[in-house]
C-alpha positions in Angstrom: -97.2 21.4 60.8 -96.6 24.9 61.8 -94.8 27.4 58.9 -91.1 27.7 60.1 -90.0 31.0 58.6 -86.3 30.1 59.2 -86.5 27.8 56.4 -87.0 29.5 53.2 -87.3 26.2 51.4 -90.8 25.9 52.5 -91.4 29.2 50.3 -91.1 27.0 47.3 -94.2 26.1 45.8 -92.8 22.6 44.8 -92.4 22.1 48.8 -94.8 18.9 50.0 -96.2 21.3 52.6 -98.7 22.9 49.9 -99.7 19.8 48.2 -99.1 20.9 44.4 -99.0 18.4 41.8 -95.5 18.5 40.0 -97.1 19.0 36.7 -98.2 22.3 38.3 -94.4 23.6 39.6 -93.2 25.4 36.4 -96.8 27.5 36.0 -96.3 28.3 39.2 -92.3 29.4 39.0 -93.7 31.3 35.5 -96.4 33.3 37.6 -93.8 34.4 40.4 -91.5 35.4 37.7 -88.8 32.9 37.2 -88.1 32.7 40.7 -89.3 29.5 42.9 -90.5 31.3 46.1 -93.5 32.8 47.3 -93.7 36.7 49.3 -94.3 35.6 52.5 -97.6 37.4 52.9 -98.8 34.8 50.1 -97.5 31.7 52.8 -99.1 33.3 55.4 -102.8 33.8 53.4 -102.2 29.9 52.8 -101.4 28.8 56.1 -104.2 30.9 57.7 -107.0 29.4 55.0 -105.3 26.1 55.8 -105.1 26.1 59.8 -109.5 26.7 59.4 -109.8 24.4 56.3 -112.6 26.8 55.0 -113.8 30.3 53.1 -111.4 32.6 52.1 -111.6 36.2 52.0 -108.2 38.4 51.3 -107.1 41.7 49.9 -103.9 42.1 48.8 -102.1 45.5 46.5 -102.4 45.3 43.2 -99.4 43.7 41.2 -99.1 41.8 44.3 -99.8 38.2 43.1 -103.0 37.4 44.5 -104.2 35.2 41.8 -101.3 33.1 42.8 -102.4 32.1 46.0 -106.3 31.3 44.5 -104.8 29.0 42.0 -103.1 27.3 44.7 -106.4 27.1 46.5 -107.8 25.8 43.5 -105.2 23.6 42.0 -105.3 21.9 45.6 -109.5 21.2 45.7 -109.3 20.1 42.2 -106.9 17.7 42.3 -108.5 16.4 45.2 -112.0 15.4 43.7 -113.8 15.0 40.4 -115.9 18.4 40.8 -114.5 21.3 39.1 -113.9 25.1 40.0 -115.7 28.0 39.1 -114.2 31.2 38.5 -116.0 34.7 38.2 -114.2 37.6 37.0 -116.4 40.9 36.1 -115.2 41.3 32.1 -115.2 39.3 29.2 -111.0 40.6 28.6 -110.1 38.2 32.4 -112.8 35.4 31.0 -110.4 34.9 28.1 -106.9 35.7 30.3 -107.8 33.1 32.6 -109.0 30.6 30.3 -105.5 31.0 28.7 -103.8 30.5 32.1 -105.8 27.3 33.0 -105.6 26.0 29.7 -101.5 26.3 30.2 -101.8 24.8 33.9 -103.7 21.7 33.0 -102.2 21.3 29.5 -101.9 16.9 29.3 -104.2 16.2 32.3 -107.0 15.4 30.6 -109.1 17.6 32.6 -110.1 20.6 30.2 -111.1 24.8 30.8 -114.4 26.0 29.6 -115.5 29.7 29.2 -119.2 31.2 30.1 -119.1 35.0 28.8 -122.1 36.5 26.6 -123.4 34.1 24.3 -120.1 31.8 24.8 -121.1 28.6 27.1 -124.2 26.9 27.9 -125.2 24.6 30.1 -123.5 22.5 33.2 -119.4 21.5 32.2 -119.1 18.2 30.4 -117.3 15.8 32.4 -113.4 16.3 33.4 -113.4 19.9 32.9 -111.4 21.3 35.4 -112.3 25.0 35.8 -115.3 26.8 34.4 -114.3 31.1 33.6 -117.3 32.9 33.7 -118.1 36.7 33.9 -120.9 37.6 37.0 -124.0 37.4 35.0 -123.4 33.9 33.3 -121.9 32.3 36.8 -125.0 33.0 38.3 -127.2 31.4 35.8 -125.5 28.4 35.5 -125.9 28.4 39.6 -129.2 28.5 39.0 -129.3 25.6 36.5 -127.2 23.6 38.6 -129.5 24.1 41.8 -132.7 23.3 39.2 -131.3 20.0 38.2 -129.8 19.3 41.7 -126.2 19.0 41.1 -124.5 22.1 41.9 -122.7 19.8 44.8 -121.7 17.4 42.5 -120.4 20.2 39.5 -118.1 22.5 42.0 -115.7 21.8 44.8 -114.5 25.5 44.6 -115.6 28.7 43.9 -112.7 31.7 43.2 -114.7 35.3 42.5 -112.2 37.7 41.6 -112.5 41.4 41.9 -115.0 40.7 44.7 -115.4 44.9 45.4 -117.7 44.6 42.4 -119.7 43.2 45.1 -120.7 47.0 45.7 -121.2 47.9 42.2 -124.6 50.0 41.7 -125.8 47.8 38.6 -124.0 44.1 39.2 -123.4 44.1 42.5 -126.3 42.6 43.8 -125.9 39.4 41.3 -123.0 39.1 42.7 -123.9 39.0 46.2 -127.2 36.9 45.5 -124.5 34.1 43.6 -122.4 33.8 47.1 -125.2 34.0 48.9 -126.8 30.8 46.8 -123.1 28.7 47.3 -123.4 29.4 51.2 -127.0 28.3 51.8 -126.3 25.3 49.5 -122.7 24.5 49.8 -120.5 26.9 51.5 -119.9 25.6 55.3 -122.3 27.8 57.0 -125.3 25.8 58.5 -128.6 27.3 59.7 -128.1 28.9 63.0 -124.5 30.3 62.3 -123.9 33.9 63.2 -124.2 35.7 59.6 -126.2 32.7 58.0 -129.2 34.0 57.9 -128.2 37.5 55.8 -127.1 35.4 53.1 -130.6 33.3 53.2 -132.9 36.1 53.2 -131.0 37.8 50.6 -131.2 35.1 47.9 -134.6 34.2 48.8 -135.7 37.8 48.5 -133.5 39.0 45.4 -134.6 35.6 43.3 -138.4 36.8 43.6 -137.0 39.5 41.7 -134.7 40.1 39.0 -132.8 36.8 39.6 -135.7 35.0 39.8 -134.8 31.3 38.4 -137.8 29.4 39.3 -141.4 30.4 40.8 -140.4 28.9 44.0 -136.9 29.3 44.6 -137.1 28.5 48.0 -138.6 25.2 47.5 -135.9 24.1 45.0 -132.8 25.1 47.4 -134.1 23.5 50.1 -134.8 19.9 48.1 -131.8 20.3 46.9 -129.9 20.7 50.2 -131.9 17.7 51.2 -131.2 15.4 48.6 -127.3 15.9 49.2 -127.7 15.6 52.6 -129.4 12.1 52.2 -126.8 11.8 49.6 -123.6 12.3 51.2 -125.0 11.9 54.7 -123.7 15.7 55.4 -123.4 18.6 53.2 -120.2 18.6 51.4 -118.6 22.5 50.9 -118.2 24.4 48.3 -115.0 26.2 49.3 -115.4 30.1 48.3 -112.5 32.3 47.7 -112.9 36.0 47.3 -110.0 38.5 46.8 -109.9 41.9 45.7 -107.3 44.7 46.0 -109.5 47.4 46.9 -111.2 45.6 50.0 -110.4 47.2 53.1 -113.3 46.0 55.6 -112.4 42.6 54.4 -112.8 41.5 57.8 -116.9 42.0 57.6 -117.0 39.9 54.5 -115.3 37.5 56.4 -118.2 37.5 59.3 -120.3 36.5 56.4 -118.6 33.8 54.4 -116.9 32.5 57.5 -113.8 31.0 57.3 -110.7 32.6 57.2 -109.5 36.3 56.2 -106.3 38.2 55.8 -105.1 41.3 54.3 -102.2 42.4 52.7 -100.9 45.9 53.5 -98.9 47.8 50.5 -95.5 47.4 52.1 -96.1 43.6 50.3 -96.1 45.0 47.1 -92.9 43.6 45.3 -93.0 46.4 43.0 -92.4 49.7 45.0 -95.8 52.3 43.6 -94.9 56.2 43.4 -98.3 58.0 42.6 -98.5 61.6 40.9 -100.0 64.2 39.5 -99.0 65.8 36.3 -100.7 69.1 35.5 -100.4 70.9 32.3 -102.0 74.5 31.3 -105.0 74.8 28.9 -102.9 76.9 26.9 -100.0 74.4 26.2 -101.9 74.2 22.7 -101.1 76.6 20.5 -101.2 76.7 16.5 -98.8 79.4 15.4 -98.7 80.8 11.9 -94.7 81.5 11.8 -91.7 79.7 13.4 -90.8 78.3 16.7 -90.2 81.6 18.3 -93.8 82.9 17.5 -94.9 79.4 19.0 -92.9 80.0 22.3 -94.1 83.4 22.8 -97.6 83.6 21.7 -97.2 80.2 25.0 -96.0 82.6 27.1 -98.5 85.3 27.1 -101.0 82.8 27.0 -100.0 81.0 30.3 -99.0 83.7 32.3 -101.7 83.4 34.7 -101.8 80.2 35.2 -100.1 78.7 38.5 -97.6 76.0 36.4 -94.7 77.6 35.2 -95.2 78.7 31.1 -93.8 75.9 28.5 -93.6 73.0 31.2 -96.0 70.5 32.4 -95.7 70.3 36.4 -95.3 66.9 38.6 -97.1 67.2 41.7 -96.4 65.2 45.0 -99.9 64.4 46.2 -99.1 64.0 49.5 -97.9 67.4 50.2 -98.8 69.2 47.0 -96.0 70.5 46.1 -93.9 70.2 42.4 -91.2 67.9 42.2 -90.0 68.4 39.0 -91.0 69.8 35.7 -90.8 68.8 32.0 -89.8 71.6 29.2 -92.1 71.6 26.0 -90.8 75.1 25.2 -88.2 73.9 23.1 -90.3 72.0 20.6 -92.5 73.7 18.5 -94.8 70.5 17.5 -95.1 70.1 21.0 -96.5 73.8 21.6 -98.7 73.7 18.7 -100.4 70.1 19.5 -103.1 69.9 21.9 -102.7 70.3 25.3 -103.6 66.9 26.6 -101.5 65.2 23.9 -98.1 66.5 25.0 -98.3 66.0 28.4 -98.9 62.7 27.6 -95.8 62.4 25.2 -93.8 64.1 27.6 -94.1 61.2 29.8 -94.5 58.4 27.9 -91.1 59.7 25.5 -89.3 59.1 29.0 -90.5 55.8 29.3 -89.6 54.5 26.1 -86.3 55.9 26.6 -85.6 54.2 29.7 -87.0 50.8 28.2 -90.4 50.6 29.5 -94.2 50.7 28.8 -96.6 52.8 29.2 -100.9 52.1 30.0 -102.9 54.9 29.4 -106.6 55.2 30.8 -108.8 56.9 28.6 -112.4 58.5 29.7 -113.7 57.1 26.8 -114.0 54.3 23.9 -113.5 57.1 20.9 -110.5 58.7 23.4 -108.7 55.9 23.2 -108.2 55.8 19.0 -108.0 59.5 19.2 -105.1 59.9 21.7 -102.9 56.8 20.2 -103.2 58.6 17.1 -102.3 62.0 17.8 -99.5 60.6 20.0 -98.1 58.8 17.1 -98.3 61.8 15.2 -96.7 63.8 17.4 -93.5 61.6 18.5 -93.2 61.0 14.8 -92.2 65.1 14.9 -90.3 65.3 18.3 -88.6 61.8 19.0 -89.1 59.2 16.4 -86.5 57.2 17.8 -88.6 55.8 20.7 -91.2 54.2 18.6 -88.3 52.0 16.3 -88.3 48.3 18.5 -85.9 47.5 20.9 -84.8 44.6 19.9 -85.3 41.7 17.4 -87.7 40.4 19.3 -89.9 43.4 19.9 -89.4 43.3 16.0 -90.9 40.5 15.6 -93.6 40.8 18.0 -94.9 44.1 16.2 -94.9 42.5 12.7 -96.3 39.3 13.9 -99.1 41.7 15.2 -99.8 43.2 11.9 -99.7 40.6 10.5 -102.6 38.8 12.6 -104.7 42.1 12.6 -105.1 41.8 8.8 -106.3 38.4 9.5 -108.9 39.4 12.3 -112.3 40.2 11.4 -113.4 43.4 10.2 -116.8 42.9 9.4 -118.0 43.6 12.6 -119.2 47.0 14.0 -117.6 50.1 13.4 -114.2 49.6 16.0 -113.0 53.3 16.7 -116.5 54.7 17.8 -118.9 56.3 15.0 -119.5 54.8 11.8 -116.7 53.5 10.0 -117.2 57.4 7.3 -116.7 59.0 10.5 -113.9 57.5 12.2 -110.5 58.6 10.9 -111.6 61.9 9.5 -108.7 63.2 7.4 -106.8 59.9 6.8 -107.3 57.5 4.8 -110.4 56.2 6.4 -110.9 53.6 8.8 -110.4 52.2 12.1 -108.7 49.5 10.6 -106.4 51.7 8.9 -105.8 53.8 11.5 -104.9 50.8 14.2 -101.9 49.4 11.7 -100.6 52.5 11.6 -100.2 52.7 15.1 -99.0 49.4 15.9 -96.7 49.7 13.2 -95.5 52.4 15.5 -96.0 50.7 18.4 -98.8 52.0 19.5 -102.0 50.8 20.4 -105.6 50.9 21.7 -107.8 48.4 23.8 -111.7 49.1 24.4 -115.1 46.6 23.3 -114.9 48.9 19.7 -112.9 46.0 18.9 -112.8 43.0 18.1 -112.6 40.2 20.2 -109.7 39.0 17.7 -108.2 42.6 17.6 -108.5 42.8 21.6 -106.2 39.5 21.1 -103.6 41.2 18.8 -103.6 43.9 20.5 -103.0 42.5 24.2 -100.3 40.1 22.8 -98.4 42.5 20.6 -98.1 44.5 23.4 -97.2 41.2 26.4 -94.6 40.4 23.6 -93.1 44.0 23.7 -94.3 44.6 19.9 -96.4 47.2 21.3 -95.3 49.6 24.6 -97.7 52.4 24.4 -101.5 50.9 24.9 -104.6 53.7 25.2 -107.6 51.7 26.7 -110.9 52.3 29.0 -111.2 51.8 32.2 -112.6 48.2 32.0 -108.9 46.9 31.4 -107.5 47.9 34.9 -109.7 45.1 36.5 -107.2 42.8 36.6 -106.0 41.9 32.9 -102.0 41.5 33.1 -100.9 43.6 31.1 -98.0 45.1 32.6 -96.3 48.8 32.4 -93.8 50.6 34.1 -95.9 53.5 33.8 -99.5 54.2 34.4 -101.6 57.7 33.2 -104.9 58.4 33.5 -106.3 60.8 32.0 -108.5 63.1 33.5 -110.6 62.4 36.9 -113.9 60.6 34.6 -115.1 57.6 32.8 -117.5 58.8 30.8 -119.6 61.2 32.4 -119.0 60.0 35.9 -116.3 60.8 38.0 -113.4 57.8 38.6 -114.3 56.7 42.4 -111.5 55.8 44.9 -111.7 52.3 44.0 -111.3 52.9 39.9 -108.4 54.8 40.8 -106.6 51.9 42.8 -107.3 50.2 40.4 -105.7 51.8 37.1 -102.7 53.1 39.4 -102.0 48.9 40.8 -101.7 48.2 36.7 -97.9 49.8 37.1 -95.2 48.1 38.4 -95.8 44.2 37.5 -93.6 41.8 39.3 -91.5 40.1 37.2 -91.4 42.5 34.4 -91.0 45.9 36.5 -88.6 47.3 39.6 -90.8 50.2 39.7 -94.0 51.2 39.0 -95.5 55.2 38.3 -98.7 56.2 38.9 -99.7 59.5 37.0 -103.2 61.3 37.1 -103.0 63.8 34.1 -105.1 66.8 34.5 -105.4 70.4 33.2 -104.2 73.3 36.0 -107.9 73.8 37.1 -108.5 70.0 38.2 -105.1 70.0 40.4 -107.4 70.3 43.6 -109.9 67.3 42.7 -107.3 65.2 41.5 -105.1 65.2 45.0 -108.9 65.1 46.8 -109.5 61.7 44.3 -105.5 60.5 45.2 -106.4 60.9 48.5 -109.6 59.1 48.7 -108.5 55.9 47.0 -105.1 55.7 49.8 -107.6 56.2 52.4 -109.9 54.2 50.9 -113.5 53.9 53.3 -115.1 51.0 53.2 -117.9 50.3 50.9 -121.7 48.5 52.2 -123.5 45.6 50.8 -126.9 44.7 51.5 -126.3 41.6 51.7 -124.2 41.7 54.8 -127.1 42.9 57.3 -126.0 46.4 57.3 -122.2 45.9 58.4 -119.3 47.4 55.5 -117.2 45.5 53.4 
């Protein structure tokens, strides 16, 4: 039946039109934040892959709740058969999140999650596992195993890959497109003939000669496969593929390619309103005076006189018209004259989100940036505002010891964590990264990057979901997706690395503020010295307007 709009009931995922299972209706209440309804642009992705009973290809903003209407997708097929889903994500950190969200969703069904990340799952899913969470590399081998022992068919009814724009990234993109292109010529509802069908073909057929090669004759063993499910089943059944991503705009050419249905949500769906900004700060905010607070203030002065933002504040730029909005005073702190530069214009903005009750992401450029900044942020609001980093409540209380308190269980034998060896890292202090991560927790501080870990990464993401932790430094990697939410967003400075961020990166990191559910707002901030003020409104820019990225895979046309 068509969707009546009039009746809001039928925004209720418990509603019989979208099939869920009632073991299913309180994750799904949980995800949408307590509240039994979905936005509509969710209904109408659903009703549009519904009315075609195929492929899937959307683009929605972040914070918008796409993974809602995948799981749906999923829950639906699953339920339906005994094959299982898969589901790709880029990074080892949304392996482990969605393994924890699937583990929750089929808790007492019988049907179990298992995980393919690194050296972490091998070989096809024992029976009645549900849904298989694997990062790119190890969802297309075990594709490849699967079409070698001539059960893919049989194994997956569904196929979810998140953060599909990594379909255009230089070094993984092309696995990527070679796994989709393997599900279509096998399973995914195109048949020889079909406009687009053939792109797909030749690219497997070509790339698995190469790099991807799984057997000598890759061909061969697609095609028997195909076959033998075709004599099988007397028709080829699908393998439904879902791909979503919130920095797709020419979804509608990926579409053309996996067929099916596509849809794309604008940013006016966004349930969490997004403000983006620059803040700008001068070189010569850091000062180290010998004398008093008046030395400090003047020796500032003198020092940023010819810069363009105003001496002893840190300007916030609309990017849209480039012009200052508003501006934060640092004159009347000496600590935060004397510390460097970078460092208090990052406490200037995070000490206003504490205040008001929030939390704050940082993205750093680097792995040794992120233990760096969280420490000399600590240090610093220790001296100016100690009051922001004491708990909120009881429960944030509990969160943050409950933290510490699993850190000293966590493994330290690994690697050094902090970047250097473990003589290097902490210089000054009392040593190590170890050390030097308690202290900041117990200030409610943390950092996230792959120094850590994989128990520490743990800690550290549920200290700070708990609300133990509200200030979290991490790399870039953690803005694909990972929930972790904050009312307030800054990255700092326009690279990652040695690279410059790219319009996609930057929607990325700036969709991480503003989480539905936890957040009425959401701010953006791009934190840059007074030079970069030009490239960072050019990179702001770039990601609204976002041009659409190509794809070999796709004959030429943009994705």
């Amino acid at each position: 039946n068509s969707f009546d709009w009039h009746d809001d009931t039928q925004l209720d995922p418990r509603h019989p039109r979208w099939g869920l299972p009632r073991f299913a209706h309180r994750y799904f209440e949980k995800k949408l934040g307590g509240s039994p309804r979905l936005h509509r642009w969710q209904a109408s992705c659903l009703e549009q892959q519904a009315r075609t009973g195929g492929n899937l290809v959307y683009s929605a903003p972040t914070s918008g709740g796409k993974s809602i209407v995948a799981d749906m997708i999923l829950l639906r097929a699953v339920s339906a058969t005994n094959r299982a889903a898969l589901v790709v994500v880029p990074f080892v950190s949304l392996v482990n999140e969605k393994v924890e969200e699937y583990e929750r969703l089929f808790r007492g069904t019988g049907r179990g999650v298992k995980a393919y990340h690194g050296a972490i799952g091998h070989g096809p899913p024992e029976r009645g596992t549900a849904v298989c969470v694997a990062t790119i590399e190890k969802a297309n081998g075990l594709v490849n195993e699967l079409v070698l022992e001539k059960t893919l068919l049989d194994t997956f009814c569904i196929v979810v890959v998140d953060e599909l724009h990594m379909v255009a990234d230089p070094s993984r993109g092309h696995l990527c497109e070679l796994l989709m292109a393997k599900l279509l010529y096998i399973g995914g509802g195109r048949r020889p003939g079909t406009k687009g069908y053939g792109n797909g073909r030749e690219a497997v057929l070509e790339g698995t000669a190469g790099a991807d090669a799984a057997s000598t004759d890759t061909k061969k063993d697609l095609d028997r496969a195909r076959r033998r499910q075709q004599q099988q089943h007397g028709q080829t059944p699908d393998i439904l593929l879902v791909g979503m991503s919130a920095t797709l705009p020419g979804a509608g050419a990926v579409h053309r390619w996996l067929g099916g249905a596509a849809f794309r949500a604008t940013d006016s769906d966004r349930p969490v309103p997004l403000s983006e900004w620059i803040c700008v700060y001068t070189q010569s905010l850091s000062i180290r005076p010998a004398t008093g607070a008046s030395s400090a203030a003047s020796a500032f002065k003198q020092a940023s006189g010819a810069h363009t933002s105003k001496a002893g504040f840190v300007d916030i730029i609309d990017p849209v018209d480039d012009r200052s909005v508003r501006q934060i005073d640092c004159c009347s702190s000496p600590d935060m004259l004397a510390a460097d530069a970078e460092v208090t214009a990052a406490v200037a903005l995070v000490q206003e989100t504490l205040s008001g009750g929030g939390a704050a992401l940082l993205f750093c450029p680097t792995k040794a940036k992120c233990w760096q900044l969280a420490k000399g942020m600590v240090e610093l609001l220790r001296r100016v505002d100690p009051s922001v980093l004491v708990p909120s409540d009881d429960k944030a209380n509990k969160a943050r010891n409950a933290a510490l308190e699993e850190l000293q269980v966590a493994d330290r034998s690994a690697l050094p964590k902090a970047g250097g060896t473990r003589g290097q890292q902490g210089q000054g202090r009392q040593g190590t990264a170890d050390d030097i991560l308690q202290e900041c927790i117990q200030a409610g501080v943390g950092w996230h990057n792959s120094a850590l870990t994989n128990d520490e990464r743990k800690v550290v993401e549920g200290g700070y979901r708990q609300g133990g932790i509200r200030v979290l430094c991490a790399t870039t990697t953690l803005a694909a997706g990972v929930n972790l939410p904050a009312r307030r967003v800054l990255i700092m400075g326009l690279k990652a690395g040695r690279d410059l961020h790219d319009p996609t990166t930057i929607r990325q990191m700036c969709g991480r503020a503003g989480r539905a559910g936890f957040d009425t707002i959401g701010e953006a901030f791009v934190v840059v010295p007074s030079s970069a003020r030009t490239s960072a409104k050019q990179l702001l820019d770039g990601a609204r307007s976002q041009g659409e990225v190509s794809a070999t895979a796709v004959g030429g046309d943009a994705i």
